[in-house]
Backbone as CSV, one residue per row, in Angstrom:
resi,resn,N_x,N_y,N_z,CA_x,CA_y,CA_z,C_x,C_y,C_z
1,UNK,0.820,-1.203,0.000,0.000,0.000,0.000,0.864,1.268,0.000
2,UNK,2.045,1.536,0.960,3.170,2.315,0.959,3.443,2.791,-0.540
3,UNK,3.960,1.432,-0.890,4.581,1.872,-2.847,3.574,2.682,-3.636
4,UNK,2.104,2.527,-3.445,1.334,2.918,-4.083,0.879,4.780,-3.472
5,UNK,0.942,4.824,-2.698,0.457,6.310,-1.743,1.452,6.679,-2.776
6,UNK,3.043,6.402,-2.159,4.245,7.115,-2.811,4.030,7.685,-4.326
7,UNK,3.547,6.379,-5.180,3.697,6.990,-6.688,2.399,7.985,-6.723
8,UNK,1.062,7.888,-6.034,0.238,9.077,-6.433,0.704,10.712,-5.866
9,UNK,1.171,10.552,-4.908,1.934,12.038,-4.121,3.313,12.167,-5.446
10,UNK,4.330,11.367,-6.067,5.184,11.460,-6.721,3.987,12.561,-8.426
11,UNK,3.607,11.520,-8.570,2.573,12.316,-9.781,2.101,13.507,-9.319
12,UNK,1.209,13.876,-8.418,0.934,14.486,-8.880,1.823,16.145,-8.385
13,UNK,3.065,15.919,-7.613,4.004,17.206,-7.746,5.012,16.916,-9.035
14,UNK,4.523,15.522,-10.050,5.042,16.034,-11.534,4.767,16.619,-11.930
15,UNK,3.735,17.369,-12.293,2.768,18.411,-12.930,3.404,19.653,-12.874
16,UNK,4.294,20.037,-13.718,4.540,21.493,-14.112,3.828,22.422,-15.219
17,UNK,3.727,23.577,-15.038,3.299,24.499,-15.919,3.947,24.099,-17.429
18,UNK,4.944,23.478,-17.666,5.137,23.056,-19.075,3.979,22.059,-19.561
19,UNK,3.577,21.256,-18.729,2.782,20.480,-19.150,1.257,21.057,-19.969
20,UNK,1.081,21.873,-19.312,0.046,22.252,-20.611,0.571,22.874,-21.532
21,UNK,-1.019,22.892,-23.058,-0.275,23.077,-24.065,-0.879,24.799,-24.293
22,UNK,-0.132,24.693,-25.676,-0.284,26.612,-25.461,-0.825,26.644,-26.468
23,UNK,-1.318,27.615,-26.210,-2.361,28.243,-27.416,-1.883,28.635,-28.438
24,UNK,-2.861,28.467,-29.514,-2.079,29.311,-31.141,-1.643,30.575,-30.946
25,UNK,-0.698,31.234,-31.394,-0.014,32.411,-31.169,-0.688,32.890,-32.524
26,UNK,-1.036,34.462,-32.560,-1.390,35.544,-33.884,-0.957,36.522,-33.378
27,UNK,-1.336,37.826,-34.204,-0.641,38.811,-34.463,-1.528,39.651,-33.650
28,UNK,-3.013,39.227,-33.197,-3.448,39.557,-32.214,-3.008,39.308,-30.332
29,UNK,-2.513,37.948,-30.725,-2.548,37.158,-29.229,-1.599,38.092,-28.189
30,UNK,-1.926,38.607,-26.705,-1.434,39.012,-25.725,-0.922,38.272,-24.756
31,UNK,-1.340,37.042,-24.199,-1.465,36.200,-23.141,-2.288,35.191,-23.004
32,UNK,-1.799,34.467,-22.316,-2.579,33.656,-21.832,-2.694,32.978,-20.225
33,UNK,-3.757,32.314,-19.829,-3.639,32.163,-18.445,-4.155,30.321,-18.568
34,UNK,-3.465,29.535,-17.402,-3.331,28.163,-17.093,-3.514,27.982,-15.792
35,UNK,-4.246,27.448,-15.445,-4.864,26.871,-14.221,-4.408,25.331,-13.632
36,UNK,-3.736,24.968,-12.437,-3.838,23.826,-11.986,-4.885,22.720,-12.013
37,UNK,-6.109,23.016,-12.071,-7.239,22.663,-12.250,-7.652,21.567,-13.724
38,UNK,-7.163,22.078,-14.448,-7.155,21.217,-15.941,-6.425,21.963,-16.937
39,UNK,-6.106,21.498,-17.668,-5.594,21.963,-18.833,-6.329,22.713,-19.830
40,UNK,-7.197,23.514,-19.894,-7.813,24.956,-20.342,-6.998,26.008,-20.261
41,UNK,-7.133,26.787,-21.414,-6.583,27.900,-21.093,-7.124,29.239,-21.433
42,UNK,-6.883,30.342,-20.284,-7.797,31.712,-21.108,-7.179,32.129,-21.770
43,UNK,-7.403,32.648,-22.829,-6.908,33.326,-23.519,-7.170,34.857,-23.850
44,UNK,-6.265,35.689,-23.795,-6.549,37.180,-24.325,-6.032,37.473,-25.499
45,UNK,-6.413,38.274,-25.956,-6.120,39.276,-27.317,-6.807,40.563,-27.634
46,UNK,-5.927,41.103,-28.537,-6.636,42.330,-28.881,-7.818,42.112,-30.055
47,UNK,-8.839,43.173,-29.991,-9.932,43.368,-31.286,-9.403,44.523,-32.035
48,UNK,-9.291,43.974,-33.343,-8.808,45.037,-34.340,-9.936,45.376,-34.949
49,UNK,-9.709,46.729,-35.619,-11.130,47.003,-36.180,-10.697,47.351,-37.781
50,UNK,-11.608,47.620,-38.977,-11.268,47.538,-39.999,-10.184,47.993,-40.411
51,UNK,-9.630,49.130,-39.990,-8.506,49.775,-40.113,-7.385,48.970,-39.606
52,UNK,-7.358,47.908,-39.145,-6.141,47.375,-38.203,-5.715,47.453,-36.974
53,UNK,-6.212,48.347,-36.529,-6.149,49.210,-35.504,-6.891,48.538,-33.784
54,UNK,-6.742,48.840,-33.244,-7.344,48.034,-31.687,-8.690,48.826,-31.771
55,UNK,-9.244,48.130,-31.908,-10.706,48.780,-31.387,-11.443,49.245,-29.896
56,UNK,-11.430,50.705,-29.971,-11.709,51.345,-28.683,-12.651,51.472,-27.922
57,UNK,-13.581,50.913,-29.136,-15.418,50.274,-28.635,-15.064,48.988,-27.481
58,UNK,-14.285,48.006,-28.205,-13.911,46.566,-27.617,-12.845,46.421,-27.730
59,UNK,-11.701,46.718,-26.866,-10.085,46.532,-27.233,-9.727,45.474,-26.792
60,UNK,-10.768,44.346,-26.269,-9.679,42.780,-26.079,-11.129,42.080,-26.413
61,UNK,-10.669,40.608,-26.464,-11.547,39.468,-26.535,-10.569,38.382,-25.664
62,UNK,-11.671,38.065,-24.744,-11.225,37.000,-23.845,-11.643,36.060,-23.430
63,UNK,-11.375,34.836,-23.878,-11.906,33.501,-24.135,-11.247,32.101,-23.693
64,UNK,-12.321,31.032,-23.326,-11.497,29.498,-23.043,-10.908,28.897,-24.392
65,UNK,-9.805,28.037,-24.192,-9.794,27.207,-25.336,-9.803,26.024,-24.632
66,UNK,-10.554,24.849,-24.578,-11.485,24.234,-23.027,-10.646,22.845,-24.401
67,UNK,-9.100,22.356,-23.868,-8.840,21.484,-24.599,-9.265,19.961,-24.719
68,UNK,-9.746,19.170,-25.616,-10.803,17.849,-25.402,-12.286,18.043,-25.631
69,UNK,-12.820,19.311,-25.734,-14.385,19.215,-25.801,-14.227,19.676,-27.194
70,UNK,-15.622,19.264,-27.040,-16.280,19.463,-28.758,-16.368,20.843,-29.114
71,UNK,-16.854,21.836,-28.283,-16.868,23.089,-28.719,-15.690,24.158,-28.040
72,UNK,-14.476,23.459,-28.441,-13.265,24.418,-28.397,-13.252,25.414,-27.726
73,UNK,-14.060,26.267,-27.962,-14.004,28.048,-27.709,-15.168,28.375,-26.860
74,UNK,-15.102,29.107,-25.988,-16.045,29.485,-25.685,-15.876,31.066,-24.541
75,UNK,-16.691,31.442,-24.922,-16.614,33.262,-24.148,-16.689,33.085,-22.987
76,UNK,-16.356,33.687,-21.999,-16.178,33.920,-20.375,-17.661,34.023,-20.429
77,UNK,-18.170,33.523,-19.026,-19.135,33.740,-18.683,-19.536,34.825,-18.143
78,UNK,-20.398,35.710,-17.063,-20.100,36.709,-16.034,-20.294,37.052,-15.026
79,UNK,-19.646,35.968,-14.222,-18.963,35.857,-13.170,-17.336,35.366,-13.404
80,UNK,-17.322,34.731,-14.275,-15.614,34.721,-14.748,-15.065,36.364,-15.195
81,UNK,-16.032,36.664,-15.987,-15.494,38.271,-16.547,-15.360,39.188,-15.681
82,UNK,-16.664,39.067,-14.421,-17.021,40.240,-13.622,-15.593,39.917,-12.131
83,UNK,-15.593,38.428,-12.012,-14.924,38.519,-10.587,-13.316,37.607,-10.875
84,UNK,-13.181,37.136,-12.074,-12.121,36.181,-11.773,-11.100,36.603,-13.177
85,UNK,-11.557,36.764,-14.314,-10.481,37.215,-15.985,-10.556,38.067,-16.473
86,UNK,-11.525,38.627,-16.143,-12.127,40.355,-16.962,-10.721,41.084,-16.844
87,UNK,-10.990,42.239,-17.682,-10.071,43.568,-17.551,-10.450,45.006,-17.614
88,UNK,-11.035,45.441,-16.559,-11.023,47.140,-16.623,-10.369,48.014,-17.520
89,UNK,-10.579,48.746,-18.571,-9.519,49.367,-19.335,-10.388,50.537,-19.500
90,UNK,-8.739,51.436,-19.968,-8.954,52.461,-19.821,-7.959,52.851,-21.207
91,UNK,-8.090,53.939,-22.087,-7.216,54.061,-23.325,-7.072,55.112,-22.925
92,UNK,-5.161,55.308,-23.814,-4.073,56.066,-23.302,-4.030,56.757,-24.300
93,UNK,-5.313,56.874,-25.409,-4.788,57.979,-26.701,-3.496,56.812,-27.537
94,UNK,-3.544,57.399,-28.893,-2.897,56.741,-29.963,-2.730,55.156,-29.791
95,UNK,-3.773,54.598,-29.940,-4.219,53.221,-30.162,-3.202,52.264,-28.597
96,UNK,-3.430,52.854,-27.594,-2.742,52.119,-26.374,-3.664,52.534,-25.413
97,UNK,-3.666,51.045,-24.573,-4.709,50.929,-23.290,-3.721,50.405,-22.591
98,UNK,-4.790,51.039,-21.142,-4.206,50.498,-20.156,-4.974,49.737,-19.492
99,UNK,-4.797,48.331,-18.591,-6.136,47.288,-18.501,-5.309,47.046,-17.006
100,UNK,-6.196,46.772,-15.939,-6.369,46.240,-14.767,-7.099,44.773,-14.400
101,UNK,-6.214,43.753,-14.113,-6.939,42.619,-13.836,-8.170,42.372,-12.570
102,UNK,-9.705,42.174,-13.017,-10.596,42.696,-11.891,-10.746,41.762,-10.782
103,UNK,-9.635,40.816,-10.769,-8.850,39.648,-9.574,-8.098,40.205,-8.803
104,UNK,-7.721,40.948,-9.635,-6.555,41.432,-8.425,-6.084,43.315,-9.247
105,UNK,-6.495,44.289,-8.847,-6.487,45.292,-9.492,-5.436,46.248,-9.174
106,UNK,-4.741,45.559,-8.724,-3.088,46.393,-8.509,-1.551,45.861,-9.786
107,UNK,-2.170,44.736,-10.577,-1.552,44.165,-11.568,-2.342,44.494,-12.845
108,UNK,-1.465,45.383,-13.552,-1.855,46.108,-14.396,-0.931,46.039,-15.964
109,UNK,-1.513,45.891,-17.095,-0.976,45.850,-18.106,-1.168,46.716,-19.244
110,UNK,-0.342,47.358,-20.002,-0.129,48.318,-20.992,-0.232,47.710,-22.237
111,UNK,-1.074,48.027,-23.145,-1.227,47.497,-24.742,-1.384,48.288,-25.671
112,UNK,-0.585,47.239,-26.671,-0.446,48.185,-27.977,0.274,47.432,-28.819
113,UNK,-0.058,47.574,-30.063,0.346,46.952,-31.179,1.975,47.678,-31.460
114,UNK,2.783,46.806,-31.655,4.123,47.061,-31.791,4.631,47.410,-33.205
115,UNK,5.839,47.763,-34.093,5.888,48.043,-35.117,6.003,47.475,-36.177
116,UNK,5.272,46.013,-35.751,5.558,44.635,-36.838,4.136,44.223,-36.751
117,UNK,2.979,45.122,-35.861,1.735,44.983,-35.600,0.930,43.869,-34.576
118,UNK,1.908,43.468,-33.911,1.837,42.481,-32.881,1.203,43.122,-31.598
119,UNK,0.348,42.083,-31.176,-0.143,42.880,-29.772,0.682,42.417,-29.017
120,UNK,0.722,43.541,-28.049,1.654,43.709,-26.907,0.885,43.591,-25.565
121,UNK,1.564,43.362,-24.089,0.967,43.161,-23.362,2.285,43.583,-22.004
122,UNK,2.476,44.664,-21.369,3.537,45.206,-21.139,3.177,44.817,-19.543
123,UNK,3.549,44.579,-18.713,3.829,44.890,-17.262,5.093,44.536,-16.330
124,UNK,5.548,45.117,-15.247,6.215,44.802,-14.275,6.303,43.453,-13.911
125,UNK,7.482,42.403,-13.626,7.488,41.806,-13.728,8.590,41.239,-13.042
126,UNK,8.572,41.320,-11.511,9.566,41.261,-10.703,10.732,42.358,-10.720
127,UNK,9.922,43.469,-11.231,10.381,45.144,-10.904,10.704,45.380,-12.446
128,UNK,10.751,44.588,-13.423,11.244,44.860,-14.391,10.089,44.996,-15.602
129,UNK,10.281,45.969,-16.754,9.389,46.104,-17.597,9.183,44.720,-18.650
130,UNK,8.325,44.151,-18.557,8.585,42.633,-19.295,6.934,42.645,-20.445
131,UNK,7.124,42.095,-21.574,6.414,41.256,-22.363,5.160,40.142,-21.284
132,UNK,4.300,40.388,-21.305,3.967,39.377,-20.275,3.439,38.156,-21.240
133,UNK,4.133,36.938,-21.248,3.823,35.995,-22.538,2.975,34.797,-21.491
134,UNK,2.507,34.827,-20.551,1.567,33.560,-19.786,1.402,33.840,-18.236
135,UNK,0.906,33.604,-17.731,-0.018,33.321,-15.942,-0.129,31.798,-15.595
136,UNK,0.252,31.532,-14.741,-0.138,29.792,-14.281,-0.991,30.448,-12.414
137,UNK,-1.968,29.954,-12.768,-2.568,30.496,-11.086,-3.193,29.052,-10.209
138,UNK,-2.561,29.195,-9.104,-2.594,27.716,-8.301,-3.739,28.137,-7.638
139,UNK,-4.769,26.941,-7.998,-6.638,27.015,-6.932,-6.601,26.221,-6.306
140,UNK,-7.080,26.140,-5.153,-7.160,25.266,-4.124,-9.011,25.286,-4.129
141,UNK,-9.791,24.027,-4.222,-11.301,24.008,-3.848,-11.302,23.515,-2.893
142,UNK,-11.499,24.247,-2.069,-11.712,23.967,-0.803,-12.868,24.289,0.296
143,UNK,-13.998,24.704,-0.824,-15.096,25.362,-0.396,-15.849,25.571,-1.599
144,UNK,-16.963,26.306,-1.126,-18.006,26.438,-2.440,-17.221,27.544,-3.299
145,UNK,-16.483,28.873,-3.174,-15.830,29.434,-3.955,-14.722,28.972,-4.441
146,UNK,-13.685,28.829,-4.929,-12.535,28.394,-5.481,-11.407,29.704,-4.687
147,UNK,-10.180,29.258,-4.182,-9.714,30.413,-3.707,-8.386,29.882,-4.380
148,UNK,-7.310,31.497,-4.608,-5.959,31.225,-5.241,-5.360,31.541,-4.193
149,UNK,-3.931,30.058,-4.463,-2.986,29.893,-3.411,-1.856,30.988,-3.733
150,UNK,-1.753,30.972,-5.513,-0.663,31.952,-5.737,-0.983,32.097,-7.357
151,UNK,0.171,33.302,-7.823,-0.186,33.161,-9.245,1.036,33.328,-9.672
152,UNK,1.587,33.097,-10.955,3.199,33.249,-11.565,2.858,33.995,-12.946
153,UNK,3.908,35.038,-13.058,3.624,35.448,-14.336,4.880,35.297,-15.154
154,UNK,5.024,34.832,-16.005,6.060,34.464,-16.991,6.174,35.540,-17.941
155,UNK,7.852,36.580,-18.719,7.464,37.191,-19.423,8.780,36.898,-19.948
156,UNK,9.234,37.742,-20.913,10.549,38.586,-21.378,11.134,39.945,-20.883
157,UNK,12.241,40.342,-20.598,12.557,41.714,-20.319,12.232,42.574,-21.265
158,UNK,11.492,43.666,-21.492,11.370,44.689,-22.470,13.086,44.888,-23.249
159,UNK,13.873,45.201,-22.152,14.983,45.281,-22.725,16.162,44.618,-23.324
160,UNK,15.961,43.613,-22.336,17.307,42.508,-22.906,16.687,41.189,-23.230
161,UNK,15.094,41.064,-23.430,14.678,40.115,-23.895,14.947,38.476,-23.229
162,UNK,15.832,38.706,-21.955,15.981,37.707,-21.270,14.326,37.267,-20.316
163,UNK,14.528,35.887,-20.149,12.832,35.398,-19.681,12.742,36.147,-17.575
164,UNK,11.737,36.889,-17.583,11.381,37.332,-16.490,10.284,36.438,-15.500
165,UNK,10.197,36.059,-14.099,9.158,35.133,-13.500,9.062,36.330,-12.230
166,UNK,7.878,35.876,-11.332,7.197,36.423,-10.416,6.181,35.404,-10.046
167,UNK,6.633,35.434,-9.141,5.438,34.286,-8.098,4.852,35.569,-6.881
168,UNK,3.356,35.560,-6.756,2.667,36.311,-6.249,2.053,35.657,-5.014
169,UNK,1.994,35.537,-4.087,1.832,34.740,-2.806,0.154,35.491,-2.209
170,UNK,-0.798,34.362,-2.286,-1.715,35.194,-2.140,-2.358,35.152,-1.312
171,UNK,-2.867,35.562,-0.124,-3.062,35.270,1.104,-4.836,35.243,1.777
């Protein structure tokens, strides 16, 4: 019985954030977010509007890609939008916003299409200005709400393009 406890506690602290898979990358795509919970992932991006341009009516679209089911895609609900993935935004003039996560509204990200037309997704990132390229956020159910143990944000340095991490301890 021993050998057996051992290999299920061994599994399941195998489970790293590499293990899920990542989403299609476009010329829209900003981020994405991964959950301990299953292998889904949210996804953000910008809405361009005919001109190319971010649209200031709707400047993101934010969605599951719910991997294994039949209907792939599907829009946040709202209570996911309103209390757990949404983004408050606010535009900075010449096609750049600024967006607040409504989870946690002191982590904040800067957007804007870059000069190769790529969306961008800018924040701090263990003090440093970074690309923010993914989120892995650890849930514990441990009750009728779902509560987060912590969250990690994975990026690039704006400047030297070296990979930036931040683990957020959440109490």
């Amino acid at each position: 019985m021993k050998p057996v406890l051992f290999i299920c506690i061994a599994a399941l602290f195998s489970f790293s954030t590499s293990d899920f898979p990542v989403p299609p990358h476009t010329k829209k795509s900003l981020f994405y977010i991964h959950r301990n919970l299953n292998n889904h992932s949210v996804v953000y991006e910008v809405n361009l509007n005919d001109k190319g341009v971010i649209d200031p009516e709707n400047p993101f679209r934010i969605y599951w890609i719910r991997v294994g089911e039949k209907n792939k895609y599907k829009e946040l609900n709202y209570m996911e939008r309103t209390f757990a993935y949404g983004l408050k935004t606010q535009s900075l003039g010449n096609g750049k916003y600024h967006a607040a996560f409504v989870a946690k509204k002191e982590r904040t990200i800067d957007v804007y299409l870059d000069d190769k037309g790529q969306a961008t997704a800018l924040m701090k990132i263990d003090n440093k200005l970074s690309k923010l390229v993914r989120i892995f956020v650890q849930v514990a159910e441990d009750g009728w709400w779902p509560k987060v143990a912590y969250v990690e944000f994975f990026g690039t340095d704006f400047k030297t393009n070296l990979p930036t991490y931040e683990k957020l301890l959440i109490n």
